[in-house]
Every structure is written in structure tokens, then in C-alpha cells.
N, CA and C atoms as a LAMMPS dump frame, in Angstrom:
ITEM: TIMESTEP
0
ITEM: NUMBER OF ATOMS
363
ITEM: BOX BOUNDS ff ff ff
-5.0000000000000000e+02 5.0000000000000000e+02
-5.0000000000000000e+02 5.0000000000000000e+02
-5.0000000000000000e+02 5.0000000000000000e+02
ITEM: ATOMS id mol type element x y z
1 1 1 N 185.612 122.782 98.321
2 1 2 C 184.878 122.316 99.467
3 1 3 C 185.882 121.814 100.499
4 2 1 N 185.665 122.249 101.59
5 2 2 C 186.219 121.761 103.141
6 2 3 C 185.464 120.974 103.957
7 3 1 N 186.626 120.088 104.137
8 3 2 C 185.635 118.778 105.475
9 3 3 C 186.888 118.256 106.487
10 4 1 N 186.263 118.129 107.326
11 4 2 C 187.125 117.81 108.839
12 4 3 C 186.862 117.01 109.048
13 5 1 N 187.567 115.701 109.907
14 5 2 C 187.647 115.252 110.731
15 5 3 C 188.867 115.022 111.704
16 6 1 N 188.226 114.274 112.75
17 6 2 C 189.661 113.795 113.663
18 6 3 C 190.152 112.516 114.118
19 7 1 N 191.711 112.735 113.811
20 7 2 C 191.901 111.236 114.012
21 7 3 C 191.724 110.582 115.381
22 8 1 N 191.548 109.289 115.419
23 8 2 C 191.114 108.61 117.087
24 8 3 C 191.39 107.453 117.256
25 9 1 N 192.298 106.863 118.08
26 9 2 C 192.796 105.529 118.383
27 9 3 C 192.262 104.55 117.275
28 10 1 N 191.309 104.379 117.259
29 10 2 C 190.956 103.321 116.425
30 10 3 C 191.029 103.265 114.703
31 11 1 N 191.966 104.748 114.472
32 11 2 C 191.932 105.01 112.827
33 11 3 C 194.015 104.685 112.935
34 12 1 N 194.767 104.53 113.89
35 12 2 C 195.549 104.365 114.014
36 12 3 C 196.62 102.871 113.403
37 13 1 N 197.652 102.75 113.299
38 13 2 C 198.287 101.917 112.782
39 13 3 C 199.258 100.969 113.83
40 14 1 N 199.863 99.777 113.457
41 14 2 C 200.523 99.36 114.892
42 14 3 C 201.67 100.048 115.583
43 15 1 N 201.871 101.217 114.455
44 15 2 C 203.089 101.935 115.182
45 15 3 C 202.308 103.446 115.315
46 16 1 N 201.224 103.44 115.794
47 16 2 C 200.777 104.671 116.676
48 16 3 C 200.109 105.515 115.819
49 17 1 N 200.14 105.969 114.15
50 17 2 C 199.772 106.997 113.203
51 17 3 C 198.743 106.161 112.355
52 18 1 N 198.251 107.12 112.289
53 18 2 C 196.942 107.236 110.811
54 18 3 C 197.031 105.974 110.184
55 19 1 N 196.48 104.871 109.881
56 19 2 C 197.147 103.957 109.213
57 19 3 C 195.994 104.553 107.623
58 20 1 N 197.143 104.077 106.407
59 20 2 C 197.069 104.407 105.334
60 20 3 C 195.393 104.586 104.587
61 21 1 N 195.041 103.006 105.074
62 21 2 C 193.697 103.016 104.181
63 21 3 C 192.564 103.99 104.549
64 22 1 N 192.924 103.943 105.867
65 22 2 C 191.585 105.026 106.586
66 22 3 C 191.795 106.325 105.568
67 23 1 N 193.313 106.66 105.782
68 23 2 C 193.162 108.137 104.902
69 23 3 C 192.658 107.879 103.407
70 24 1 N 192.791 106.73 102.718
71 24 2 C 192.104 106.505 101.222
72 24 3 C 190.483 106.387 101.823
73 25 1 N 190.107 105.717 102.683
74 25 2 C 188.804 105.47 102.856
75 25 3 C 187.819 107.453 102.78
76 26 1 N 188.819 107.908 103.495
77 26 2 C 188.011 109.382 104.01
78 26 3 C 188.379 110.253 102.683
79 27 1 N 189.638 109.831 102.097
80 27 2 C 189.293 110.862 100.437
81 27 3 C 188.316 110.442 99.93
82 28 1 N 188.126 109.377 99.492
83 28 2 C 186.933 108.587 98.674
84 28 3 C 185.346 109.131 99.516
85 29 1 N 185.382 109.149 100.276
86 29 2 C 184.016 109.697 100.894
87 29 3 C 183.955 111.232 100.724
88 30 1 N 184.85 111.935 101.33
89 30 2 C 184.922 113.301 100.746
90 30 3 C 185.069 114.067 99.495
91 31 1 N 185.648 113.187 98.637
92 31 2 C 185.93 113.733 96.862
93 31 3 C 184.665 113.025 96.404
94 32 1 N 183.717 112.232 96.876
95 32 2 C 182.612 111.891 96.568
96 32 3 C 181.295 112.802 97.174
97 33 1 N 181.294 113.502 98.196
98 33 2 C 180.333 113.908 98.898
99 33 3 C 180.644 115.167 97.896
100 34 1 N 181.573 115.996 97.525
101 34 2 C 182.154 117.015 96.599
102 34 3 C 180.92 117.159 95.424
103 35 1 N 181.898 115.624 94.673
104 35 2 C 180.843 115.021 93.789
105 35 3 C 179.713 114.994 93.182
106 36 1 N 179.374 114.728 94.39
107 36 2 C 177.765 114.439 94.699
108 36 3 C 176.765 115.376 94.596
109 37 1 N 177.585 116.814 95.392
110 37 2 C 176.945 117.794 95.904
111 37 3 C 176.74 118.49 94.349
112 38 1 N 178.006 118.693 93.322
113 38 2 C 177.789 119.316 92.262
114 38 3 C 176.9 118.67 91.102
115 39 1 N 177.201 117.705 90.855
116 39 2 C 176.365 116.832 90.615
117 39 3 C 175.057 115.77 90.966
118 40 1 N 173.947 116.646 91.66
119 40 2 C 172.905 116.206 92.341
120 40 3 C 172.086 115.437 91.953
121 41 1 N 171.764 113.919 92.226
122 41 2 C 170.82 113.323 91.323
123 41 3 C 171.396 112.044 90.674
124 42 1 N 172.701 112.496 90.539
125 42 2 C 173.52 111.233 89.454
126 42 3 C 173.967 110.063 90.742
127 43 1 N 174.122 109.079 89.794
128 43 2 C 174.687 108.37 90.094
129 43 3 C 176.16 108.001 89.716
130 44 1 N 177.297 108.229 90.864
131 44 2 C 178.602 108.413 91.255
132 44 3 C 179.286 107.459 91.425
133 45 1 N 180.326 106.69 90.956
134 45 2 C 180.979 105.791 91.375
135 45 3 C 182.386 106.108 91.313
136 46 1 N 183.467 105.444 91.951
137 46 2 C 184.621 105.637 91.985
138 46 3 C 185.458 105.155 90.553
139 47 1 N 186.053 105.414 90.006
140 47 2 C 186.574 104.783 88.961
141 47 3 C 187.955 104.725 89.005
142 48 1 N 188.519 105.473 89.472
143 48 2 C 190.485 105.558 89.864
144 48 3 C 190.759 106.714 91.026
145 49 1 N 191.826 106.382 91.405
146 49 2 C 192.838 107.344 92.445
147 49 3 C 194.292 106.939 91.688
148 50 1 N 194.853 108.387 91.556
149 50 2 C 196.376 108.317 91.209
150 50 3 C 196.908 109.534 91.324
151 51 1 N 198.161 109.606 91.88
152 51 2 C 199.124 110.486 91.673
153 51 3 C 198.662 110.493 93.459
154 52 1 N 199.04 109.331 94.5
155 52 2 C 198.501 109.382 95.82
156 52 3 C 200.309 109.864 96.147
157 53 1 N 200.317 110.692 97.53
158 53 2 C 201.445 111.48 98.086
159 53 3 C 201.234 110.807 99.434
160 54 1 N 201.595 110.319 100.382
161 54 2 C 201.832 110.271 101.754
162 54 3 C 202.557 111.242 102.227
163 55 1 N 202.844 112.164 102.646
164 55 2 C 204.173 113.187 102.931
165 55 3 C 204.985 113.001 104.289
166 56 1 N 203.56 113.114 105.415
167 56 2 C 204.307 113.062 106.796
168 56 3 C 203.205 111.956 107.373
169 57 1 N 203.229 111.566 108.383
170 57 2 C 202.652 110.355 108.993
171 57 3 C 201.814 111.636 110.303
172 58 1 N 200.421 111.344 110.213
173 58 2 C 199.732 112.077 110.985
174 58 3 C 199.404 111.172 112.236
175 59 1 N 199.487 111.94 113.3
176 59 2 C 199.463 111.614 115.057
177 59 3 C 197.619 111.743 115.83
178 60 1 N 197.49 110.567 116.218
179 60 2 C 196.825 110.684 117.006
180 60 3 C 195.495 112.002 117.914
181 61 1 N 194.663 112.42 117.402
182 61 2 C 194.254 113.757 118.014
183 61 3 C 194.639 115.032 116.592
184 62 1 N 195.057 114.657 115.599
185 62 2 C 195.257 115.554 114.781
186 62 3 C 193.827 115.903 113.842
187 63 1 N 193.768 117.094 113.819
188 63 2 C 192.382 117.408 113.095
189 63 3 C 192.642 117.787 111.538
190 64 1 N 192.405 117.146 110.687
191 64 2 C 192.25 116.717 109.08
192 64 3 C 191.776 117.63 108.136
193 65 1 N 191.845 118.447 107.448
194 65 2 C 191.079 119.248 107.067
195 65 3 C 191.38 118.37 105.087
196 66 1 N 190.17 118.372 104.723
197 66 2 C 190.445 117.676 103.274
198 66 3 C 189.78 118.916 102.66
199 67 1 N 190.676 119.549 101.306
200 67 2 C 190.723 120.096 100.487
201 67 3 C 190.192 119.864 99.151
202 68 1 N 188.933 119.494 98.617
203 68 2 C 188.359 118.929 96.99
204 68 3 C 187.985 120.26 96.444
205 69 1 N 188.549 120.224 95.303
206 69 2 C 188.744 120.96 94.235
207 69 3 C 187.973 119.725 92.958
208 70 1 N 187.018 120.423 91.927
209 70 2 C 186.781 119.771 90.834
210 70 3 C 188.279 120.485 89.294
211 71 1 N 189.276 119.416 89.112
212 71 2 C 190.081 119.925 88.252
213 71 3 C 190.056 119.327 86.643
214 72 1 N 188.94 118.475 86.666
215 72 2 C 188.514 118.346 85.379
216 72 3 C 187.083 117.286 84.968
217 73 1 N 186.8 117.347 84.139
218 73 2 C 185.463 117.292 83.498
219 73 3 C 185.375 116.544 82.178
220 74 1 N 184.985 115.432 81.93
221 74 2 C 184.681 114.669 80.939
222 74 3 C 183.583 114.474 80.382
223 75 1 N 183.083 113.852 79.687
224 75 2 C 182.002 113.599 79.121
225 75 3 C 180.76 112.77 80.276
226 76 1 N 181.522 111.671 80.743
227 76 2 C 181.485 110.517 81.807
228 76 3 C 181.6 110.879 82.741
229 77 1 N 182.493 111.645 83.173
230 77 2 C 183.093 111.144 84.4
231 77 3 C 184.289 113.231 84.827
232 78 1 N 184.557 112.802 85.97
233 78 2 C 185.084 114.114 86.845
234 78 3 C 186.234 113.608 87.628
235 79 1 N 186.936 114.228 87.993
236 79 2 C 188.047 113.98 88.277
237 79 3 C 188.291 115.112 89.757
238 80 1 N 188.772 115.176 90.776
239 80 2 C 188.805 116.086 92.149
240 80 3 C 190.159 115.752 92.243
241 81 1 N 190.634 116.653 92.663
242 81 2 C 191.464 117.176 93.677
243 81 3 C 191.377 116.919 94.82
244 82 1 N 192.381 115.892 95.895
245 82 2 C 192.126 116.561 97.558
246 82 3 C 193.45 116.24 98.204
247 83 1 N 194.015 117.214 98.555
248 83 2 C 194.893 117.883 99.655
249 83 3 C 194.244 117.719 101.072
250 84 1 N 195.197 116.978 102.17
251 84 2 C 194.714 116.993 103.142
252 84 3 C 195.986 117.648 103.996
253 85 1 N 195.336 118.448 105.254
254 85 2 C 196.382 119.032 106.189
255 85 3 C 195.826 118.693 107.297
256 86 1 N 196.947 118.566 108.116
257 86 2 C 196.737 117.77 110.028
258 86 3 C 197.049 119.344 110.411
259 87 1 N 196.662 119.466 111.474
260 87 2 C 196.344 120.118 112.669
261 87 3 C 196.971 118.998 113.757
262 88 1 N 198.193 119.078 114.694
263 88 2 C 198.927 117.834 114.978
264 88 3 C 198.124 118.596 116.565
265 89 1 N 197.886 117.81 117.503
266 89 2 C 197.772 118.1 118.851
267 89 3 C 199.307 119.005 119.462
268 90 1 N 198.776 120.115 119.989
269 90 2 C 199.856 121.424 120.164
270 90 3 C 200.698 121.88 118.767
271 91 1 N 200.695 122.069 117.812
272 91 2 C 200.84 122.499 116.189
273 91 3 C 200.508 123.901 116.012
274 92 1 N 201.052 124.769 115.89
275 92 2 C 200.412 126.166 115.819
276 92 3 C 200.072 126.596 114.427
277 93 1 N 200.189 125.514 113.455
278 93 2 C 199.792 125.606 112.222
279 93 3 C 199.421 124.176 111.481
280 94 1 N 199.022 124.256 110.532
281 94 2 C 198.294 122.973 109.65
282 94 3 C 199.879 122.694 108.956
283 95 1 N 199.789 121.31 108.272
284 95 2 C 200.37 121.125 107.084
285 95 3 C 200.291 120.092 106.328
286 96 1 N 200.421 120.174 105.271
287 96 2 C 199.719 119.455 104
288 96 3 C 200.352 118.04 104.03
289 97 1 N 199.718 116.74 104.678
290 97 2 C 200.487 115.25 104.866
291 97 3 C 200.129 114.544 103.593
292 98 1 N 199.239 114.916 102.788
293 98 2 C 198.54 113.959 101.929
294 98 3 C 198.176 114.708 100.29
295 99 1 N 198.18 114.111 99.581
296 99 2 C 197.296 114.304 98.217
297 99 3 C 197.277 113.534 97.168
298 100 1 N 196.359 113.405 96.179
299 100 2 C 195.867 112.471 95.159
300 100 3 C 194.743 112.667 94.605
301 101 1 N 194.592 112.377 93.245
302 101 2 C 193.108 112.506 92.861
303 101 3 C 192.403 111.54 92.522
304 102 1 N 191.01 111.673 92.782
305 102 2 C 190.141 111.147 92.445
306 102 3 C 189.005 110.982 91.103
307 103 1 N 189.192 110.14 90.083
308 103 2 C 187.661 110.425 89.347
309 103 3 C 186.423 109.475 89.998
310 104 1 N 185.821 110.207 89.474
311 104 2 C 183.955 109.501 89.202
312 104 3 C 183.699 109.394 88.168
313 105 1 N 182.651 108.608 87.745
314 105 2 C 182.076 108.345 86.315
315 105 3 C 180.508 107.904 87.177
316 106 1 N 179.941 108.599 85.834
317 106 2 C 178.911 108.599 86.344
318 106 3 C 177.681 107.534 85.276
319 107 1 N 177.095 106.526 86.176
320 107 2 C 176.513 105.341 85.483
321 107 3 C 175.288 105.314 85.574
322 108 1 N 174.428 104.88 84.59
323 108 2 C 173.05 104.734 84.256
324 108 3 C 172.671 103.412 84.955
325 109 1 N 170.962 103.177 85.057
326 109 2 C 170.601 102.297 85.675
327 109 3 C 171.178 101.288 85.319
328 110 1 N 171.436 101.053 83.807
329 110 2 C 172.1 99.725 83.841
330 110 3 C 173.249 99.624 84.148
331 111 1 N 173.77 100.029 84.468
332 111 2 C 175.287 100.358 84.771
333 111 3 C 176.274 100.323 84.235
334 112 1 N 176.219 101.511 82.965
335 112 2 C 176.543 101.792 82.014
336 112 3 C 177.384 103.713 81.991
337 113 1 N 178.37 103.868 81.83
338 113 2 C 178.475 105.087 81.65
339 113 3 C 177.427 106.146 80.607
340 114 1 N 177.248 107.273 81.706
341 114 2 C 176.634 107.829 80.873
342 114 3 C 176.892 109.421 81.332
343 115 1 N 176.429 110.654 80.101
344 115 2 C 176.953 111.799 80.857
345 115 3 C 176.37 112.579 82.105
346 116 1 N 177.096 113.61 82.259
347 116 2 C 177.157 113.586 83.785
348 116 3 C 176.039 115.044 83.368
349 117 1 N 175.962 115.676 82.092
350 117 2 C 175.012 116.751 81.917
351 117 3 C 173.905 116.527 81.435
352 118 1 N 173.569 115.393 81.337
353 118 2 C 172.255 114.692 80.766
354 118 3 C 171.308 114.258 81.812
355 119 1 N 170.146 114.818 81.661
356 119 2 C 169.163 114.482 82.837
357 119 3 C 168.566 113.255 82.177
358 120 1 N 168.227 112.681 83.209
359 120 2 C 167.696 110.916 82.577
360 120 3 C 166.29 110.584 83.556
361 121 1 N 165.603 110.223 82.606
362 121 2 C 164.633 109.571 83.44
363 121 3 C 164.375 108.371 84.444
């Protein structure tokens, strides 16, 4: 799955670029909307991010393209993939500034892990 956005003054840092959390804020929404979509119905929560990459520091006006991949599958819980690439304002190509993965686990009303192939009442 592919999702865009663009960066805009106010996602910026005091020295002019992307500041960090926004880009954790927009994986977590996108490796969740992923999520979500394959898993319809459940209830999704975040449970870890690791193996996070910063590569290059993205500019102002750069358009984001996030990359989620599902790369594994538990009993509980799922794990994504997402690669992100800027589109830099005048850039005649993308390139890959970011990556890390994400799991979910997926919790019962009580808020309890439970599986993610089990339909529940």
C-alpha cells in the first residue's frame, strides 16, 4: 500500500526540515491504516517500532510517498514494513530518507491480546 503526503512549514524543525516525530507520527498512522484495511473489524494497537533509519533530512514542499508492506504475521499481532521516499521541491527523482517497522497486536474488548483470525463477537 501507497500513501502521500506533503511536507508544510508547520511539520518542520528549528533548523528548517521535517522534524523527526512528525515522520514517526505519519508511519504510525499509515502502517496502521495498512493494518486496518487488511484486517477489517479488529481492533489495532501499536505495540513497537524498531530497526527506525533516518537517512537524509527531508525539505520543506517535499512530497512523501510511504511504502507498507505486511512482512510478518503472528498469532496476536503483525508486523509492516514502511519505507518512505521525498520527492524534494525541483528533484527529478524520489529517494528513500526513512525506514522502520511497525507491529500491531490486536486486543479484545477487555484489552487483552487476542488473534487477529478469530472473529469475535
Amino acid at each position: 500500500m501507497d500513501n502521500f503526503t506533503l511536507v508544510r512549514p508547520e511539520h518542520l524543525n528549528h533548523h528548517g526540515y521535517l522534524f523527526g516525530g512528525v515522520m514517526l507520527k505519519w508511519v504510525d498512522e499509515n502502517a496502521w491504516m495498512a493494518a486496518s484495511r487488511e484486517y477489517s473489524g479488529c481492533n489495532l494497537v501499536t505495540v513497537g517500532m524498531d530497526a527506525c533509519r533516518f537517512k537524509y533530512r527531508v525539505e520543506n514542499g517535499s512530497i512523501l510517498r510511504f511504502h507498507i508492506e505486511k512482512i510478518n504475521q503472528g498469532k496476536t499481532s503483525a508486523t509492516y514494513s514502511v519505507v518512505v521516499f521525498a520527492d524534494a521541491p525541483g528533484a527529478s527523482e524520489e529517494k528513500e530518507v526513512f525506514s522502520i517497522s511497525v507491529t500491531f497486536v490486536r486486543l479484545n474488548k477487555a484489552g487483552r491480546p487476542c488473534g487477529l483470525n478469530i472473529v469475535e463477537e
